[in-house]
N, C-alpha and C positions, 0 to 999 in steps of 0.2 A: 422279417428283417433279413437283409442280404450278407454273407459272410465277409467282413472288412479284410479279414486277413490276404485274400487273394488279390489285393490293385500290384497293379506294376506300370504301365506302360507310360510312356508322357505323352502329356497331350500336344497335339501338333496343331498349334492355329494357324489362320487363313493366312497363307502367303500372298505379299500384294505382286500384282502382274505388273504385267509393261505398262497398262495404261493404268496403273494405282495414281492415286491423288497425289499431289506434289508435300510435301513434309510439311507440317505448322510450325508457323515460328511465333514469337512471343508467346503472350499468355496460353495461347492454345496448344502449345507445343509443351508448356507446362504442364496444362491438364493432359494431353497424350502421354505424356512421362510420367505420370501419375497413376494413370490410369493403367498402363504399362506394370507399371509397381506393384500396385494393389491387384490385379489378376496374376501376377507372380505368385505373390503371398497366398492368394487363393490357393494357389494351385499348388505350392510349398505343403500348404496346413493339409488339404486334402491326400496328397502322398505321402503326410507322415501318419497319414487316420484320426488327424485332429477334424473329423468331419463339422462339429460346427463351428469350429474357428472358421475350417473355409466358406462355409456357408454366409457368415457374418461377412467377409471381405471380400466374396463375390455378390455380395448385395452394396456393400461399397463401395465395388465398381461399378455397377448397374447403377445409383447414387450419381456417379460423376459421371457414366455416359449411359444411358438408358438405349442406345442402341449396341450393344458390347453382346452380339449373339453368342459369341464361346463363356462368358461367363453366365449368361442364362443356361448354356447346357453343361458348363460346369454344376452351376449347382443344382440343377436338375439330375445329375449323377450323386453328388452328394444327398439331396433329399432320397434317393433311390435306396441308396446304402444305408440309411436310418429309417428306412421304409414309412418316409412322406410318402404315399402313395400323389395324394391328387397335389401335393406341392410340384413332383416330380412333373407328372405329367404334363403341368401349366407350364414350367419352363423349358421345355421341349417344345412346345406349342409354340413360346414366345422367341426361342430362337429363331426356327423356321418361320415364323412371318417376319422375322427383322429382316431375316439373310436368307431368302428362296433358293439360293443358289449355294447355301452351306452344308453340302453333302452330309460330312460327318453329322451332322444334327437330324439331318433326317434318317441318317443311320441308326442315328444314337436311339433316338426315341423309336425307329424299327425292332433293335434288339429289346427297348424297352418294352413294347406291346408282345414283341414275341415271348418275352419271357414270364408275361401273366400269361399266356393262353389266348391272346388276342389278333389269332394268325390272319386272320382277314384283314382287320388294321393294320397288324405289320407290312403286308404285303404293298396296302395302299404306301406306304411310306422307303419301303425296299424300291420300288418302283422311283421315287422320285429321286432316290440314291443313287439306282444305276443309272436314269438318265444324265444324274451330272457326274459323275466318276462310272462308265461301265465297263473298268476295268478293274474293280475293286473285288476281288473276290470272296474278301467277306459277306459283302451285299447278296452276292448270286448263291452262296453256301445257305442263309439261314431265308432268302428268298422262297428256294427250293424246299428246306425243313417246315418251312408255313404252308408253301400248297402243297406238300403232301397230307399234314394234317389237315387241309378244308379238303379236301378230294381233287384237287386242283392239279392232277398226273402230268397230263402234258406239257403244262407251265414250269412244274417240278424239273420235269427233261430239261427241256431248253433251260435253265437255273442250274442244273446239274454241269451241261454241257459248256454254262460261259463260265463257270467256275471253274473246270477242268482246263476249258482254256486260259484263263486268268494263272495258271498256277504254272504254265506252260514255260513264263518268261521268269528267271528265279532272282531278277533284280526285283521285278511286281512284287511277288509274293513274302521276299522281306521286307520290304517296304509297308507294309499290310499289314505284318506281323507286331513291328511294336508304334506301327500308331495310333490316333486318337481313338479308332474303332474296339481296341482293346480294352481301351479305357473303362468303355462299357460292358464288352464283354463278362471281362473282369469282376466288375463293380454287380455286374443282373447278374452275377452266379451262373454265366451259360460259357464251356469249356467250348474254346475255340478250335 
């Protein structure tokens, strides 16, 4: 089981861009505000360390919208901290195939594999982090910590290097510091 006492950071979900979908209105705009709701409260219970409180109300939001990829890796972080092992790992899984394009989750579940000893998988999934954020230097930091441990040297460099550059710019690297990624950090016991 993983130390509950160390969470802090809030989670930062998917900001909609320029071409986001136009707003729901009526009954659906209901269920978005609900939905809305109910991954709040997730995420309320989970930072007070009522982990299966949150657990329960990120399963009912996944309930009212079964494509709700932050709350599949919300409680993918929560089974983590109560050491669901293979609960953990399925909703990481089922983020990433809602939302291919959800960095953070394939972060999420990177720190998660790295933090079993699973630097090869991590790596696979580091990889598909820096290609959508690679300027995140959390990514390139614990990228490089995994192939050092497979023998993976030269990868490690170039990882070391866009980290070093990543840290470069000191708006990035706050920015890095208390988002979603820490989440996980936090949550898999690995000091950032």
């Amino acid at each position: 089981m993983i130390a509950a006492g160390v969470l802090v950071a809030l989670f930062a979900g998917c900001a909609a861009g320029p071409g986001a979908a136009p707003e729901p209105t009526g009954q659906a705009a209901g269920q978005a505000y609900s939905v809305k709701l109910l991954f709040s409260k997730a995420e309320g219970h989970f930072f007070r360390g009522n982990y299966l409180e949150s657990i329960a109300a990120y399963t009912e939001t996944i309930s009212m919208d079964p494509r709700h990829a932050p709350a599949y890796r919300g409680r993918a972080v929560a089974y983590a901290v109560l050491g669901k092992e293979a609960d953990a790992f399925a909703d990481y899984g089922r983020a990433v195939t809602i939302d291919p394009r959800f960095d953070d989750a394939w972060l999420g579940r990177g720190l998660y594999l790295f933090s079993r000893g699973r630097y090869a998988d991590a790596i696979d999934d580091f990889d598909q982090a820096a290609a959508l954020d690679p300027r995140n230097p959390i990514v390139h930091k614990y990228r490089a910590l995994a192939c050092d441990k497979v023998g993976r040297l030269r990868e490690a460099a170039v990882s070391r290097q866009a980290y070093i550059h990543c840290n470069t710019a000191p708006e990035e690297a706050e920015s890095a510091e208390g988002g979603a990624p820490a989440r996980e950090l936090k949550a898999l016991g690995i000091e950032n």
